[in-house]
KEKE-3310 file (N, C-alpha, C; in steps of 0.2 Angstrom, whole numbers, plus 5000, padded with zeros to 4 digits):
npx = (5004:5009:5020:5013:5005:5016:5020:5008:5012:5024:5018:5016:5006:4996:5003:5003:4990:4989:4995:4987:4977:4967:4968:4959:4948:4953:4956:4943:4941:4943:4956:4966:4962:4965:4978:4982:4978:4987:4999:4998:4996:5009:5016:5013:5018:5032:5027:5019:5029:5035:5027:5023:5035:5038:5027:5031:5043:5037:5030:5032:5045:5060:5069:5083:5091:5099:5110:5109:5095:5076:5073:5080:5081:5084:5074:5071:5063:5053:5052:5035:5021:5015:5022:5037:5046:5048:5052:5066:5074:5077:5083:5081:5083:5073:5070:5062:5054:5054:5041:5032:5019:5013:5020:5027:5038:5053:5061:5073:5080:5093:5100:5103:5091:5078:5069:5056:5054:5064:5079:5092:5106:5107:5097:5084:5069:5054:5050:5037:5028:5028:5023:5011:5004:5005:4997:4992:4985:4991:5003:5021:5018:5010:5018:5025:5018:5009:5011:5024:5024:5012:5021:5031:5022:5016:5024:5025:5027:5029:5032:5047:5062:5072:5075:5079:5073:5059:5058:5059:5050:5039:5040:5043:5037:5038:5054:5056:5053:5060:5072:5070:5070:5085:5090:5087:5091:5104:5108:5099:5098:5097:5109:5114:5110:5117:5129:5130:5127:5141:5151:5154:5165:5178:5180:5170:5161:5162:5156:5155:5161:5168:5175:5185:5191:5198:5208:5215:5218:5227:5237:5241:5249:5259:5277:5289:5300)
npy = (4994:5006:5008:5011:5020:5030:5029:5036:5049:5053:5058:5075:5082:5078:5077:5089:5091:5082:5091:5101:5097:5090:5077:5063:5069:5067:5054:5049:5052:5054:5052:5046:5031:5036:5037:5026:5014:5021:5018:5005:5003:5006:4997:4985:4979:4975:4965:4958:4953:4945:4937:4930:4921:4914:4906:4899:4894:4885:4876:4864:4868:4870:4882:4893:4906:4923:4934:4940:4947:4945:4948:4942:4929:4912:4897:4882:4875:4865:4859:4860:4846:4837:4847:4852:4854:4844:4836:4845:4854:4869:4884:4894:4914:4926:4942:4952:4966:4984:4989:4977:4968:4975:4977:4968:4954:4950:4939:4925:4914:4904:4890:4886:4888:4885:4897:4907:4919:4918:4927:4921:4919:4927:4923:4931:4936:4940:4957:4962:4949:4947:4957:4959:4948:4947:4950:4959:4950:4937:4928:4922:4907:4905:4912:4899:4890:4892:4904:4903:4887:4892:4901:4892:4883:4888:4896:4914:4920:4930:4944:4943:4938:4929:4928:4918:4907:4910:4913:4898:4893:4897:4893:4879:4869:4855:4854:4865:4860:4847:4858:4863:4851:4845:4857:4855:4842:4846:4858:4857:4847:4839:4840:4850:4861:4868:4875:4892:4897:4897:4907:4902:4895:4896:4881:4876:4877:4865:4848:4833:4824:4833:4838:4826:4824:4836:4834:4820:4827:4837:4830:4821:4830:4835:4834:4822:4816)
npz = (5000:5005:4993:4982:4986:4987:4974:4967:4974:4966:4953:4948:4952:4960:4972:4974:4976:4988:4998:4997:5003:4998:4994:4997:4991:4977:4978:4974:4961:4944:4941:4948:4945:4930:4929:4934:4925:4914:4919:4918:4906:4901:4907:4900:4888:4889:4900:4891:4884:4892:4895:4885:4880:4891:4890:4879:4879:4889:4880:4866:4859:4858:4865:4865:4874:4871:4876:4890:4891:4886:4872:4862:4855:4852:4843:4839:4825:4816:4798:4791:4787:4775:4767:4756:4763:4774:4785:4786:4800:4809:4814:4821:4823:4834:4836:4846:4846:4856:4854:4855:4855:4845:4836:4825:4828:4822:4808:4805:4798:4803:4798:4781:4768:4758:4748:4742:4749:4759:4761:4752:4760:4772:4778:4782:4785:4771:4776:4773:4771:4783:4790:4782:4790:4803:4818:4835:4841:4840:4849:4855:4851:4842:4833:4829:4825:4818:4808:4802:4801:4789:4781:4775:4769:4759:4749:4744:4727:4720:4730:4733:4743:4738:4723:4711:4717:4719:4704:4700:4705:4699:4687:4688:4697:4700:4699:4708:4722:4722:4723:4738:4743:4744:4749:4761:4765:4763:4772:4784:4795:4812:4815:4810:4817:4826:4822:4813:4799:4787:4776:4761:4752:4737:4735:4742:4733:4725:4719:4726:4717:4708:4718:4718:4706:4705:4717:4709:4698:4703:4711:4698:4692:4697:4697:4700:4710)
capx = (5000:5015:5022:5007:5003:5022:5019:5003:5016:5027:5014:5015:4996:4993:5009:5002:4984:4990:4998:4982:4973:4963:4968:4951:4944:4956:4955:4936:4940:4945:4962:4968:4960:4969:4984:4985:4978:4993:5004:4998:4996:5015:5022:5010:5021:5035:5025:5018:5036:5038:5020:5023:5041:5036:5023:5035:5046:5034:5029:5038:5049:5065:5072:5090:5092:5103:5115:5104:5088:5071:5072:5083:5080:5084:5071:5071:5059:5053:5047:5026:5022:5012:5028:5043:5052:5045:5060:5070:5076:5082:5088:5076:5085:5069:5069:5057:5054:5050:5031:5029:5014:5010:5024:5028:5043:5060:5063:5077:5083:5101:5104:5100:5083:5079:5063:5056:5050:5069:5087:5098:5112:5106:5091:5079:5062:5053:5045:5030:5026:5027:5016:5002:5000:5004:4990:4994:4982:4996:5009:5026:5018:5007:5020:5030:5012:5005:5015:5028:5021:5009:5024:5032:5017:5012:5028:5024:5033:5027:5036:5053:5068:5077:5072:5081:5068:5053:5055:5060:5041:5033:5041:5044:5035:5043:5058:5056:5052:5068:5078:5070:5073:5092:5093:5083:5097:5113:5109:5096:5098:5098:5116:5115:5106:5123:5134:5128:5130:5148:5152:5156:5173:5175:5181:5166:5155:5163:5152:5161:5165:5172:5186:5189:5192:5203:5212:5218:5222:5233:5241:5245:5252:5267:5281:5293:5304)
capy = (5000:5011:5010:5013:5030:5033:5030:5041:5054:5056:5063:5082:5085:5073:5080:5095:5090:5083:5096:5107:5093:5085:5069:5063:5071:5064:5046:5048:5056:5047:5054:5042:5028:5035:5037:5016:5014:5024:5014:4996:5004:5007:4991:4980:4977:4969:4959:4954:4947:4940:4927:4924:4917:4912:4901:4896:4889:4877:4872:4857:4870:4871:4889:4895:4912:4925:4936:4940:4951:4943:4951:4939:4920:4904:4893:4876:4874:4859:4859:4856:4839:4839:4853:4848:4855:4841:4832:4849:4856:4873:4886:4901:4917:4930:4949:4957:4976:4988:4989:4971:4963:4979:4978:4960:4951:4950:4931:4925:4908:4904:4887:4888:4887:4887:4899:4914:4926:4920:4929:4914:4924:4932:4920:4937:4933:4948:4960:4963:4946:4944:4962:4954:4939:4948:4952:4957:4943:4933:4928:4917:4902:4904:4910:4895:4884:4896:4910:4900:4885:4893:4902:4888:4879:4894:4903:4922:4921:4936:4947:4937:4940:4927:4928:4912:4903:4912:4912:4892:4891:4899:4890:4871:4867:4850:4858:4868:4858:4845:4860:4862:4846:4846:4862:4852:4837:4848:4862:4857:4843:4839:4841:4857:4869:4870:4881:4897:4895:4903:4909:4897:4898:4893:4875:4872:4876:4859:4841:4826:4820:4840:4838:4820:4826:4841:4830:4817:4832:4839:4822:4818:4834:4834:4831:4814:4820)
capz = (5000:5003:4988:4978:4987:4987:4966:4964:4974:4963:4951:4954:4951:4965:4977:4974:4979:4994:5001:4998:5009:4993:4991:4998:4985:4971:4976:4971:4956:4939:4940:4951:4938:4924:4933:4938:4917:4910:4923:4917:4898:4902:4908:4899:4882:4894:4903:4885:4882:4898:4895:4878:4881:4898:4885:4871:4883:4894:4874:4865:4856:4861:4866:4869:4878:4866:4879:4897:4889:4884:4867:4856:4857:4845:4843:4835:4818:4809:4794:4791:4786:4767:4762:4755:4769:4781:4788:4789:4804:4807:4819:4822:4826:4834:4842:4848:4845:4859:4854:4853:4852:4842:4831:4823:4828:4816:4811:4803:4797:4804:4793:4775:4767:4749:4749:4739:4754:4763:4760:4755:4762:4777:4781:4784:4782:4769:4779:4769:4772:4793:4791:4782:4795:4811:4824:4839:4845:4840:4849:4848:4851:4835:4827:4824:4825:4812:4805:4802:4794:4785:4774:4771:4764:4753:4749:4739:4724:4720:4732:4733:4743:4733:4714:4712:4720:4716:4696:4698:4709:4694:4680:4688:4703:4705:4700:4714:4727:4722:4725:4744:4747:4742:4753:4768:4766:4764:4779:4788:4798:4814:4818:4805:4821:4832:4821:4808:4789:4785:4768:4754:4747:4729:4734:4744:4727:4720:4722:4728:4711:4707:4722:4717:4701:4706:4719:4703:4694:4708:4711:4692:4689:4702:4696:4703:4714)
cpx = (5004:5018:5018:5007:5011:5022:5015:5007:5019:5023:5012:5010:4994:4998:5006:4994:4983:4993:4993:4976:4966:4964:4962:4948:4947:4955:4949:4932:4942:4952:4967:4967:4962:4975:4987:4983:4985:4999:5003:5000:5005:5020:5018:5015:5026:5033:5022:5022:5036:5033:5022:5029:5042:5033:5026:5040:5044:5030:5033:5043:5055:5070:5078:5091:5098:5105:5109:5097:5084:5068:5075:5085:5082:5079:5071:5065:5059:5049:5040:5028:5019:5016:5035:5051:5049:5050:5062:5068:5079:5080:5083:5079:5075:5070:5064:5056:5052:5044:5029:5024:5012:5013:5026:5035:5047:5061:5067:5081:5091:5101:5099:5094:5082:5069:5061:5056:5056:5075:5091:5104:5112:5100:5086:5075:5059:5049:5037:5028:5023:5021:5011:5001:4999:4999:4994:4989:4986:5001:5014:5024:5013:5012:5026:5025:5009:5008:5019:5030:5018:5013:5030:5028:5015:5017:5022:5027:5034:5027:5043:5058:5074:5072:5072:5072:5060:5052:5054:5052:5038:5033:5041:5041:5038:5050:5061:5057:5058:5072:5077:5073:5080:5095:5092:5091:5104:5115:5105:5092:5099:5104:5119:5115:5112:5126:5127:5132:5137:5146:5154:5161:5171:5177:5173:5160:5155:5158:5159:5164:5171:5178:5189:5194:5197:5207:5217:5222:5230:5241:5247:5250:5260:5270:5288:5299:5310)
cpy = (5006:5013:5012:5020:5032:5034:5036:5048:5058:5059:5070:5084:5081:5075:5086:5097:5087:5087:5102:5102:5092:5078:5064:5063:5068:5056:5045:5050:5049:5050:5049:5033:5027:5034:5028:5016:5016:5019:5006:4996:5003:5002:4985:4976:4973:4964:4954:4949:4943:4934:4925:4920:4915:4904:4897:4891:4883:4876:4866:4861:4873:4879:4890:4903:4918:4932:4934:4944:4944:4945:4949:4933:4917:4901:4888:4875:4868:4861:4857:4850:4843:4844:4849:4851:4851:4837:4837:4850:4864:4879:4894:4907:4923:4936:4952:4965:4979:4986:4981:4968:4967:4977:4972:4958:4952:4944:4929:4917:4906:4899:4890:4887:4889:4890:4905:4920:4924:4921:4922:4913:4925:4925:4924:4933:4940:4949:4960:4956:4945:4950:4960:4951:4941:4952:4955:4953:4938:4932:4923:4910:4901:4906:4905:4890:4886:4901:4906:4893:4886:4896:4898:4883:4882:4898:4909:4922:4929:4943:4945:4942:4935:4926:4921:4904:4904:4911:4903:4887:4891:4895:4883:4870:4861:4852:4861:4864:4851:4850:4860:4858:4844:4851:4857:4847:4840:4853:4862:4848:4844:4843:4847:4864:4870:4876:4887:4894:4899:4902:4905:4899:4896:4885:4872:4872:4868:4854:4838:4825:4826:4839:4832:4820:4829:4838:4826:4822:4833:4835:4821:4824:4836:4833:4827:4819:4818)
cpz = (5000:4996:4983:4980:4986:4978:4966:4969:4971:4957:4953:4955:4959:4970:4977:4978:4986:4999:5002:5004:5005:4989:4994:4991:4977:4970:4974:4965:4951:4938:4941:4947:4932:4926:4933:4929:4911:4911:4919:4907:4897:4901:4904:4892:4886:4896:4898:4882:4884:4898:4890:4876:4884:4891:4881:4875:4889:4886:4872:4860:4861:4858:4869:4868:4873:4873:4884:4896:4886:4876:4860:4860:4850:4848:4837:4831:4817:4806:4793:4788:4779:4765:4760:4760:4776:4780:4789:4795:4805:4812:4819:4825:4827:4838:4840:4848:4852:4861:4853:4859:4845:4836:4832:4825:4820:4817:4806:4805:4797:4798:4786:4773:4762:4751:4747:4744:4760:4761:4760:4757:4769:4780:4785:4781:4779:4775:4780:4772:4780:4793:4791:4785:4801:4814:4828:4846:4843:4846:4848:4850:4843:4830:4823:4825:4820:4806:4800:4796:4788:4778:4772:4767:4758:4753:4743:4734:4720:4722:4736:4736:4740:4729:4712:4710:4718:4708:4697:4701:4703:4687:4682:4694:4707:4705:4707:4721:4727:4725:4734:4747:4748:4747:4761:4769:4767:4770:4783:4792:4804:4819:4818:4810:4825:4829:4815:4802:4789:4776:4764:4752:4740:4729:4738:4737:4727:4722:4723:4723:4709:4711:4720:4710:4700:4711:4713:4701:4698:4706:4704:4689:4692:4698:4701:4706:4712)
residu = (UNK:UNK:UNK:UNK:UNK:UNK:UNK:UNK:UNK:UNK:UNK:UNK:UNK:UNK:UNK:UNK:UNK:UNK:UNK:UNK:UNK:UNK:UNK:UNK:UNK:UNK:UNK:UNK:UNK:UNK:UNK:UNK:UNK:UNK:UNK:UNK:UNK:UNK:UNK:UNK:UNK:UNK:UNK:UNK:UNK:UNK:UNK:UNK:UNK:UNK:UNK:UNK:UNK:UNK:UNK:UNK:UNK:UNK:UNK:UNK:UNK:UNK:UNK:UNK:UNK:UNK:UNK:UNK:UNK:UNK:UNK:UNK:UNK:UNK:UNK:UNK:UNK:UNK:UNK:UNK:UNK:UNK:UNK:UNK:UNK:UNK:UNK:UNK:UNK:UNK:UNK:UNK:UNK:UNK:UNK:UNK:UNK:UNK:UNK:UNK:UNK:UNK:UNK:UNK:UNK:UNK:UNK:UNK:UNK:UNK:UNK:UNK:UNK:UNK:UNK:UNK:UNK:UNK:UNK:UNK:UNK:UNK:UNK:UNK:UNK:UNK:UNK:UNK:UNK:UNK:UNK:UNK:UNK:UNK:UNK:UNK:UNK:UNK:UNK:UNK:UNK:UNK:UNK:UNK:UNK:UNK:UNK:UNK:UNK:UNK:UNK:UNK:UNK:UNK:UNK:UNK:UNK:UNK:UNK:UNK:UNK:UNK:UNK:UNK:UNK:UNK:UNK:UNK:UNK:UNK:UNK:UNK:UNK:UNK:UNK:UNK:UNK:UNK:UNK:UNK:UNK:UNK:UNK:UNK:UNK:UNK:UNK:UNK:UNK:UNK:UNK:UNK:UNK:UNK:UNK:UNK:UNK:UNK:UNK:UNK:UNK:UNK:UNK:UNK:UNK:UNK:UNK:UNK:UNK:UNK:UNK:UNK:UNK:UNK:UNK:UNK:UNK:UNK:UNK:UNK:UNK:UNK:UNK:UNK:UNK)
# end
């Protein structure tokens, strides 16, 4: 009870009124009403963090914690079932904005992922697309129950952050969905979620036959000592 009247204190409208010997009269007013309103409107985006990641992790998705803040997490992904990224695996970077519930999450795929509406570089997810889906009747347990699935079932190929991806959707469909699957086998496996993608040199381009090949070379070209 103290620290409540010690809070509506610090209000100078309300310091000010009891000093004139109207705080009676204020606790009966709507001042004191809006006052605790503003207070809850205040801290309530926080404490929105705190249930929905509270939530995510008594889930079966597995969360690991990013420095000491509640505002960047990894969370572990499978692919839906009936998509051709069912079997994968893969490594969910998420931060939270300020105004979140209000303002949608940033979600970003650590291992690779062949997908039009994801950076196959960077593993950003487009913008445009989390906009259009987010509520803030959502939170992060629908979005990797809902959000999440739902755009790997239906990518957009038609706002693409890899082009790649999107012309090879519009033009071969199974085309397409081989190349997913090739991505699922070669970056997203179980084992895949521990480390970050690094950059490709130009030997890891090669296939197996490619180094075997360039090995031979190598070899046959020494000359006898």
């Amino acid at each position: 009870m103290k620290s409540w009247i010690h809070s509506l204190m610090s209000e100078p409208l309300l310091r000010v009124a009891f000093l004139c010997e109207e705080i009676p009269f204020l606790f009966s007013s709507h001042l004191v009403s809006s006052f605790l309103k503003k207070k809850k409107k205040m801290s309530s985006p926080s404490k929105r963090r705190e249930m929905d990641l509270m939530k995510l992790m008594m889930s079966d998705y597995k969360v690991e914690m990013i420095n000491d803040g509640m505002q960047e997490f990894y969370v572990e992904f499978n692919g839906p079932k009936d998509s051709p990224y069912h079997g994968g695996v893969w490594k969910i970077r998420v931060e939270l904005p300020d105004a979140y519930p209000y303002k949608s999450p940033s979600i970003g795929f650590i291992n690779k992922i062949y997908h039009p509406n994801v950076d196959e570089m960077s593993g950003s997810v487009c913008l445009d697309v989390i906009n259009q889906t987010w509520s803030p009747m959502f939170d992060l347990v629908n979005v990797f129950e809902v959000f999440l699935p739902q755009l790997l079932l239906y990518p957009n190929p038609s706002d693409p952050l890899n082009g790649e991806a999107a012309a090879l959707m519009m033009r071969d469909r199974t085309s397409y969905e081989q190349r997913v699957k090739e991505f699922c086998e070669k970056y997203a496996k179980p084992e895949d979620i521990g480390a970050a993608p690094e950059e490709k040199s130009s030997d890891e381009e090669l296939s197996d036959d490619e180094y075997a090949a360039s090995d031979d070379e190598e070899i046959a070209g020494k000359a006898d000592p």
